[in-house]
C-alpha positions as CSV (number, residue, x, y, z in Angstrom):
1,X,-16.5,-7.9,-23.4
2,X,-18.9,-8.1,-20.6
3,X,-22.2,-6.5,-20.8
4,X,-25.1,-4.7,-18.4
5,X,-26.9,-7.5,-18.8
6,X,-24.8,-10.3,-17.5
7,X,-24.1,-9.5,-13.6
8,X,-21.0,-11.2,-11.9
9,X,-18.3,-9.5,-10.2
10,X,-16.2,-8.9,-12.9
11,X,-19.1,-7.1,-15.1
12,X,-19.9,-5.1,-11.9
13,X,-16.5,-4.1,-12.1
14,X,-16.1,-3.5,-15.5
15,X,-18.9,-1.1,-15.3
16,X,-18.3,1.0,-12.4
17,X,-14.3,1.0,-12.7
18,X,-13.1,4.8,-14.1
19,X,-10.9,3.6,-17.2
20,X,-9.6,6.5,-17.7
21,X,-8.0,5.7,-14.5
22,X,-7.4,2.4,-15.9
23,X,-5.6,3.3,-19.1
24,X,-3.5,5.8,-17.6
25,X,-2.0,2.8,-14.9
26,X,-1.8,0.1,-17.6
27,X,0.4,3.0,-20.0
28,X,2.5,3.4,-17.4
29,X,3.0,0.0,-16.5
30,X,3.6,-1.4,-20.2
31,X,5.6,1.8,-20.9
32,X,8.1,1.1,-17.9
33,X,9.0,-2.0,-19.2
34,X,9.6,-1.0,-22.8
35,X,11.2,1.6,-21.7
36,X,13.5,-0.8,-19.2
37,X,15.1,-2.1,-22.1
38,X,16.6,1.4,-22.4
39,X,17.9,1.9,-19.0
40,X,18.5,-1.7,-17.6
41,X,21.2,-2.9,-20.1
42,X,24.2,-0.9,-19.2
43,X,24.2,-1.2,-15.8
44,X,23.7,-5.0,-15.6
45,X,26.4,-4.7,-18.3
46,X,28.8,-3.0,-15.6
47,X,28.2,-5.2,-12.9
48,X,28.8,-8.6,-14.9
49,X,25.3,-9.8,-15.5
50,X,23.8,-10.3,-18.6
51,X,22.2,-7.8,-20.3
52,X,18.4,-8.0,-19.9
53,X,18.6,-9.3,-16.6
54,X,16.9,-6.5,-15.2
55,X,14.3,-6.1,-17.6
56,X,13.3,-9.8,-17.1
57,X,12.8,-9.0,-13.6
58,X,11.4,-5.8,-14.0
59,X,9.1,-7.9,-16.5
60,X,8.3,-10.3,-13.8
61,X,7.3,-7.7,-11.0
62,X,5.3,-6.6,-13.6
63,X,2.7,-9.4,-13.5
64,X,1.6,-9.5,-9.9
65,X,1.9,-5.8,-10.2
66,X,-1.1,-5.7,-12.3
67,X,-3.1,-8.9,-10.9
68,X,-2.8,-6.5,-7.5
69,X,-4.1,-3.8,-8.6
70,X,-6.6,-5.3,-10.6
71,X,-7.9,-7.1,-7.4
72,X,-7.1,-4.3,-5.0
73,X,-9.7,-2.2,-7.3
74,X,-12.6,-4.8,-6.8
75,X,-12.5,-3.9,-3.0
76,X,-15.5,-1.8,-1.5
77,X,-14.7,1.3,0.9
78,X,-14.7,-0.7,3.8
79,X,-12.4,-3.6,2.3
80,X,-9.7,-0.6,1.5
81,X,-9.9,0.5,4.6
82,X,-9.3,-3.1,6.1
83,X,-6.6,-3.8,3.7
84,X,-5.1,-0.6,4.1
85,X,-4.9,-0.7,7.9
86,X,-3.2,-4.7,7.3
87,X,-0.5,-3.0,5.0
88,X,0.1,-1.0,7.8
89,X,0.9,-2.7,10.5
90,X,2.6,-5.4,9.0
91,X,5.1,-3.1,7.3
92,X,5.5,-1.0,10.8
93,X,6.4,-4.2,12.0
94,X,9.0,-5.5,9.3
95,X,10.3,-2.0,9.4
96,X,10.9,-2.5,13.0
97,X,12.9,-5.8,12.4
98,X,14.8,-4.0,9.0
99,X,16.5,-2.1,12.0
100,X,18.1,-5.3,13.5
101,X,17.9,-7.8,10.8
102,X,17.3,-6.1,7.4
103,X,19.8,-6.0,4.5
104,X,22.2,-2.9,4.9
105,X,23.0,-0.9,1.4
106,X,25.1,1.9,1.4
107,X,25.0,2.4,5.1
108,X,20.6,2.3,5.5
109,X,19.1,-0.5,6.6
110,X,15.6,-0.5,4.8
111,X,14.8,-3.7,3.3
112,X,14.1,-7.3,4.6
113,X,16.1,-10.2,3.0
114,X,13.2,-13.0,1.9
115,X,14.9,-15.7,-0.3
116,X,16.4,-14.2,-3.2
117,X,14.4,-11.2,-3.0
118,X,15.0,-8.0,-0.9
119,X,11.4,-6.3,0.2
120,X,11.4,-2.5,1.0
121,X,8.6,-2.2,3.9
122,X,8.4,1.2,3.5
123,X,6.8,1.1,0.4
124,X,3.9,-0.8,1.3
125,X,3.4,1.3,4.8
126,X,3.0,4.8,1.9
127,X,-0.3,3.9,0.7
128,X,-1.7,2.1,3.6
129,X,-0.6,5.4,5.8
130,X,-2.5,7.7,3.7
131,X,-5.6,5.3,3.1
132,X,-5.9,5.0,7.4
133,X,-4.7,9.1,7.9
134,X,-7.8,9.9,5.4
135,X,-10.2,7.6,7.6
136,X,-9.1,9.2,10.7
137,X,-9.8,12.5,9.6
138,X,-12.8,11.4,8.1
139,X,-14.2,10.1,11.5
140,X,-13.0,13.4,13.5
141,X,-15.0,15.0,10.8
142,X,-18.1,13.0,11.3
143,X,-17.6,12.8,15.4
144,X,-16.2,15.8,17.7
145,X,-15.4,13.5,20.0
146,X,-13.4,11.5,18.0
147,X,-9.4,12.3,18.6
148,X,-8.7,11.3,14.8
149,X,-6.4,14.5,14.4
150,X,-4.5,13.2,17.7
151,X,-4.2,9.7,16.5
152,X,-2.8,10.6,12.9
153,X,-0.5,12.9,14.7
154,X,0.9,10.0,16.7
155,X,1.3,7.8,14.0
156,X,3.0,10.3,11.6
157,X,5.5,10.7,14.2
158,X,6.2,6.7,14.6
159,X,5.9,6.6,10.9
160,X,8.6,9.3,10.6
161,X,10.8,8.2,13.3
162,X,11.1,4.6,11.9
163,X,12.4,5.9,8.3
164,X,14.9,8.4,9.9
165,X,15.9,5.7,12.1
166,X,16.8,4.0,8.8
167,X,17.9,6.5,7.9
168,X,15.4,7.1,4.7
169,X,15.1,10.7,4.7
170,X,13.6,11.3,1.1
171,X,10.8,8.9,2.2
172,X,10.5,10.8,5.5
173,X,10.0,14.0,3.4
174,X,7.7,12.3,1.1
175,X,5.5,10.6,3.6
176,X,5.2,13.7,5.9
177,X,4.1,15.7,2.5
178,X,1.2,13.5,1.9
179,X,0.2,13.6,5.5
180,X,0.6,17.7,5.4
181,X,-1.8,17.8,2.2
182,X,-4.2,15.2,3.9
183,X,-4.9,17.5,6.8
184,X,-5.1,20.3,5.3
185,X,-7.6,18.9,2.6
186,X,-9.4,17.9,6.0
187,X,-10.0,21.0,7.4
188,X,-7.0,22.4,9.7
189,X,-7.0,25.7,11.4
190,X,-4.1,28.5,10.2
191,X,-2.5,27.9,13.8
192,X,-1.9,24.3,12.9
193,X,-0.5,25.1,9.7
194,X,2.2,27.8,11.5
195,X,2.9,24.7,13.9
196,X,3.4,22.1,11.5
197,X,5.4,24.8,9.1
198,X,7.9,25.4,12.1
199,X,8.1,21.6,13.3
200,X,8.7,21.1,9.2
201,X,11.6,23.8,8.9
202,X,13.2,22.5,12.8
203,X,13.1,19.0,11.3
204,X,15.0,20.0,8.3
205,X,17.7,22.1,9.8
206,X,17.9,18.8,12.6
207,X,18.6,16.8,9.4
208,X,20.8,18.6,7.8
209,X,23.3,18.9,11.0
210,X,22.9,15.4,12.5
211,X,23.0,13.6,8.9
212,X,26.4,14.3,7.3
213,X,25.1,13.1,3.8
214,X,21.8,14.7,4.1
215,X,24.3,18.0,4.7
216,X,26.9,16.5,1.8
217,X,24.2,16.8,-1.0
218,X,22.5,20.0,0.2
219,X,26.0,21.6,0.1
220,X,26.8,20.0,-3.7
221,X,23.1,21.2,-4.7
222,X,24.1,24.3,-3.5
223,X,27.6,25.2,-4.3
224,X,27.6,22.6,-7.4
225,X,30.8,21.6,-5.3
226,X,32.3,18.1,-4.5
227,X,30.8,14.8,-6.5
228,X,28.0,16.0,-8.2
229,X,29.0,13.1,-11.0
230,X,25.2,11.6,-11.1
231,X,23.5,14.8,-11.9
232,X,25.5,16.4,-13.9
233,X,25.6,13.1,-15.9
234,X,21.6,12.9,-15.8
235,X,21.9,16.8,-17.4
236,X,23.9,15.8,-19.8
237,X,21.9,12.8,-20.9
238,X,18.8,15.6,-21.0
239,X,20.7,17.8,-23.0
240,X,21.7,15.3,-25.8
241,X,18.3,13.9,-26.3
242,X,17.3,17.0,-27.1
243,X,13.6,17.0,-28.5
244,X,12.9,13.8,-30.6
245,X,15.8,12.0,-28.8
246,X,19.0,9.7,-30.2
247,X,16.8,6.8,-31.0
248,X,15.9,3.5,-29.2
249,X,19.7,2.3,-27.7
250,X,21.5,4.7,-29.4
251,X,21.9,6.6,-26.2
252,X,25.9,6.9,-24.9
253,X,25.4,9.1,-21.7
254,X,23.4,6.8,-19.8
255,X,25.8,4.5,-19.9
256,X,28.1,6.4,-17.6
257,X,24.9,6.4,-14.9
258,X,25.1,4.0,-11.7
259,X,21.6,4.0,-11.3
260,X,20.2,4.5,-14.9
261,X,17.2,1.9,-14.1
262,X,16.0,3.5,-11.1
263,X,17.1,6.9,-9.7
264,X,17.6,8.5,-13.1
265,X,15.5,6.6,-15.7
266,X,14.1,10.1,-16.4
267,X,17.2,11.0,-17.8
268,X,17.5,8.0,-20.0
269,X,13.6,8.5,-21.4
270,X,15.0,12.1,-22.3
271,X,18.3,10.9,-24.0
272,X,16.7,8.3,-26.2
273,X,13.2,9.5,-27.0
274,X,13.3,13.2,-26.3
275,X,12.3,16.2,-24.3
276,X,8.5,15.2,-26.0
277,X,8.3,12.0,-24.6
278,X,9.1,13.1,-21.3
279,X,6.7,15.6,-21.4
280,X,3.8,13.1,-22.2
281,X,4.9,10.7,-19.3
282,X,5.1,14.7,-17.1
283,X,1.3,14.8,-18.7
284,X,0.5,10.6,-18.0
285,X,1.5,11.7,-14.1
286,X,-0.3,15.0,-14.3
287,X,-3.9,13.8,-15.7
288,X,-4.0,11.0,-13.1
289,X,-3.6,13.8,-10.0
290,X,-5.7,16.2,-11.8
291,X,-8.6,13.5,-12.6
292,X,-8.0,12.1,-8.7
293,X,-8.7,15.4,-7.1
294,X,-11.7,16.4,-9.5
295,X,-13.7,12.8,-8.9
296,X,-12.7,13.1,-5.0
297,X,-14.3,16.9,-5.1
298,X,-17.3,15.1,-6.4
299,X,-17.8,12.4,-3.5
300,X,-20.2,12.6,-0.9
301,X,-18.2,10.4,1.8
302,X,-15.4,11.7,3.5
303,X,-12.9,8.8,3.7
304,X,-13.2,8.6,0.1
305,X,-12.5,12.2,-0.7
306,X,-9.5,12.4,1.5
307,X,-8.4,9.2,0.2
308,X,-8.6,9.9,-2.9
309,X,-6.8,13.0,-2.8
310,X,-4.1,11.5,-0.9
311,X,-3.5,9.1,-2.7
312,X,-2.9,11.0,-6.0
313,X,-1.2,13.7,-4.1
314,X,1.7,10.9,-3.0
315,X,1.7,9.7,-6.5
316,X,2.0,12.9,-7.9
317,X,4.7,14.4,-5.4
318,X,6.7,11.3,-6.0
319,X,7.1,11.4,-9.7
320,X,7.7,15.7,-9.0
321,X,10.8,14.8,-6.6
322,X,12.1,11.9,-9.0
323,X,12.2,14.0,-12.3
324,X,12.8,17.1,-9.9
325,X,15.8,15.6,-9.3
326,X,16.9,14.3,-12.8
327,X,16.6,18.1,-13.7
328,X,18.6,19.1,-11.3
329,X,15.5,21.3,-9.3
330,X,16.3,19.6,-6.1
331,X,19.0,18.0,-4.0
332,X,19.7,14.2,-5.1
333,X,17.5,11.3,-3.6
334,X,17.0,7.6,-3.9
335,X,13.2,7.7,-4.7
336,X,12.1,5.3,-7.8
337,X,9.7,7.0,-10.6
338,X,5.9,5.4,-10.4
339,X,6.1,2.2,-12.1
340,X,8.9,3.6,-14.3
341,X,11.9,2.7,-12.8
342,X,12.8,-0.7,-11.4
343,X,11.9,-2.0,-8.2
344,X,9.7,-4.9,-7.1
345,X,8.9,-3.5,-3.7
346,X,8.3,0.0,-5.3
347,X,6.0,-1.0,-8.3
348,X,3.9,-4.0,-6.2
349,X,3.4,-0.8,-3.5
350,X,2.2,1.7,-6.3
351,X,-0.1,-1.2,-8.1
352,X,-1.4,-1.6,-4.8
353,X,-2.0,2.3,-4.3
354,X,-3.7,2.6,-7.8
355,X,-5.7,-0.5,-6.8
356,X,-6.7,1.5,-3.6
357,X,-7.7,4.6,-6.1
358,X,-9.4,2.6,-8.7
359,X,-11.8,1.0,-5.8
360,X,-12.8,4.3,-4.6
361,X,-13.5,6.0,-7.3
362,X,-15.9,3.1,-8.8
363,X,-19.2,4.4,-9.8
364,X,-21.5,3.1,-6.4
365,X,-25.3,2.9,-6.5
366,X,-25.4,6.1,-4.3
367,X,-23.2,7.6,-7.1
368,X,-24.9,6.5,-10.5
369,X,-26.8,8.4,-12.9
370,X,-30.5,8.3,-12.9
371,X,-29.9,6.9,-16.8
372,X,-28.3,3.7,-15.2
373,X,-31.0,3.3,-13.2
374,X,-33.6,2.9,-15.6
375,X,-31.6,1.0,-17.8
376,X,-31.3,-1.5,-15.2
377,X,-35.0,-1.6,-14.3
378,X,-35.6,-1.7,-17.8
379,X,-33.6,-5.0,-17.9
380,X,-34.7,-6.2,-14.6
381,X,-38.8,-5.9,-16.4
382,X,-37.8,-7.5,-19.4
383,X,-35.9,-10.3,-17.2
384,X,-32.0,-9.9,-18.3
């Protein structure tokens, strides 16, 4: 293990890295995967591949996954910001050309055909969007003169336009959610919360009467009417797991789920290993926004703070809509659980965001305690 005494960039990071932050990423990250060999199987099964095909994968996104957001975390403020504002224009960009040239699935055209693989832009522009939102804000804060607000205004609305355009509306509504929790973390005044509220309730009622299966699933969630075959299966599959579960591959109703490795994995977790299990991966998700806010309430820069908090806000409203969903709480969406469910674009995107969080909330010289100081001009005297 590395030590005070040795400096190197790794020990520097080893030191000032929160690993409580740490842990909580790597147990998600190793728990997907075991817990991939639950939900991948039958629906590789159904569509003649064989069987662990999709936990291999899922195993091999899993390994630049964590080289990224080990790496990402090494950055200083200044290199998230960079990095951040790269992410961002290059996926505006590729979600530009996912319009005219990018793979279509079930009617949306959201991801970009590169070799075998298919990437999801939108994915990467989440984290980037919040990291270069939070800046903008910050610097308003710092300068009147400034038009941060106005600039994150504008690009929340060419953000927003390029997902419906899609048409990705769960990532429209989870993108414009961060953004609304950004600003008003930064500072906004009661008459831009009434504004936003009513732009907010026109742009759902536009959605729901211009997009017919935006207006389809509303109506199922609503009446429990029509093909409401996915949820009620994902209930069922919650329902039978009861506390402790069936057991590891015992479970029957997941086997009737489509998309048991990614939409509903939730309901898989509950069907094999219980209503318990769950609610420690409910508490995993809940400790990491909790810890977030509390460390960003405790920063002195305000790119960092807002940052922080939006990034662990996304995270957190993210896995709230997935299992939301799984319980039947909301309408149906396609939007993956943080490094739970399978997805290549979705788990490199939320490595990189915990990167991004990890590097922020490193202990910084500013930051330390006055007993790491003398520790290290103890060693510095004694020539360590």
């Amino acid at each position: 293990m590395p030590t005070r005494a040795k400096r190197g960039v790794v020990t520097d990071w080893w030191w000032s890295v929160d690993r409580w932050f740490l842990a909580a990423f790597l147990t998600l990250m190793v728990g997907g995967l075991v817990l991939s060999f639950a939900a991948s199987p039958p629906v590789a099964e159904k569509i003649g591949l064989e069987p662990f095909h999709f936990v291999k994968r899922h195993a091999l996104f899993l390994i630049p996954s964590i080289v990224a957001m080990i790496g990402t975390s090494m950055l200083s403020p200044r290199g998230v910001r960079r990095m951040a504002l790269m992410m961002l224009g290059g996926s505006i960009v590729l979600m530009v050309l996912a319009l005219f040239i990018g793979v279509e699935v079930k009617g949306a055209r959201r991801w970009i055909g590169v070799g075998a693989l298919a990437i999801q832009p939108s994915e990467f522009m989440k984290p980037a969007f919040v990291v270069i939102c939070a800046w903008l804000f910050a610097e308003k804060a710092r300068r009147a003169d400034i038009p941060g607000n106005l600039f994150a205004i504008i690009l929340l609305f060419i953000v927003a336009a390029l997902l419906v355009a899609q048409p990705d509306l769960g990532q429209t509504i989870l993108t414009a959610g961060a953004w609304g929790g950004l600003f008003f973390m930064a500072g906004l005044s009661w008459i831009w919360i009434a504004m936003l509220g009513g732009l907010a309730g026109a742009g759902f009622f536009a959605a729901y009467y211009v997009f017919p299966h935006v207006a389809s699933r509303i109506d199922r969630f609503m009446t429990g009417e029509g093909d409401t075959f996915q949820t009620d299966t994902a209930r069922e599959a919650i329902m039978r797991g009861g506390w402790l579960g069936q057991g590891p591959g015992e479970g029957t109703v997941k086997r009737l789920l489509p998309d048991s490795h990614t939409d509903f994995a939730f309901s898989v977790i509950a069907e094999e290993f219980g209503i318990v299990t769950c609610m420690l991966l409910a508490g995993i998700f809940c400790f990491i926004v909790v810890r977030g806010l509390s460390i960003a309430l405790q920063q002195r820069d305000v790119f960092s703070r807002l940052a922080i908090s939006g990034l662990v806000f996304l995270f957190g409203l993210q896995s709230i809509i997935n299992m939301a969903v799984n319980l039947q709480l909301m309408p149906a969406k396609g939007m993956t659980l943080p490094f739970i469910s399978y997805g290549g674009s979705s788990m490199l995107a939320v490595a990189i965001s915990a990167g991004f969080v990890l590097a922020l909330t490193r202990k910084r010289p500013e930051n330390r305690s006055q007993t790491d100081r003398l520790m290290d001009r103890t060693l510095a005297l004694h020539g360590a």
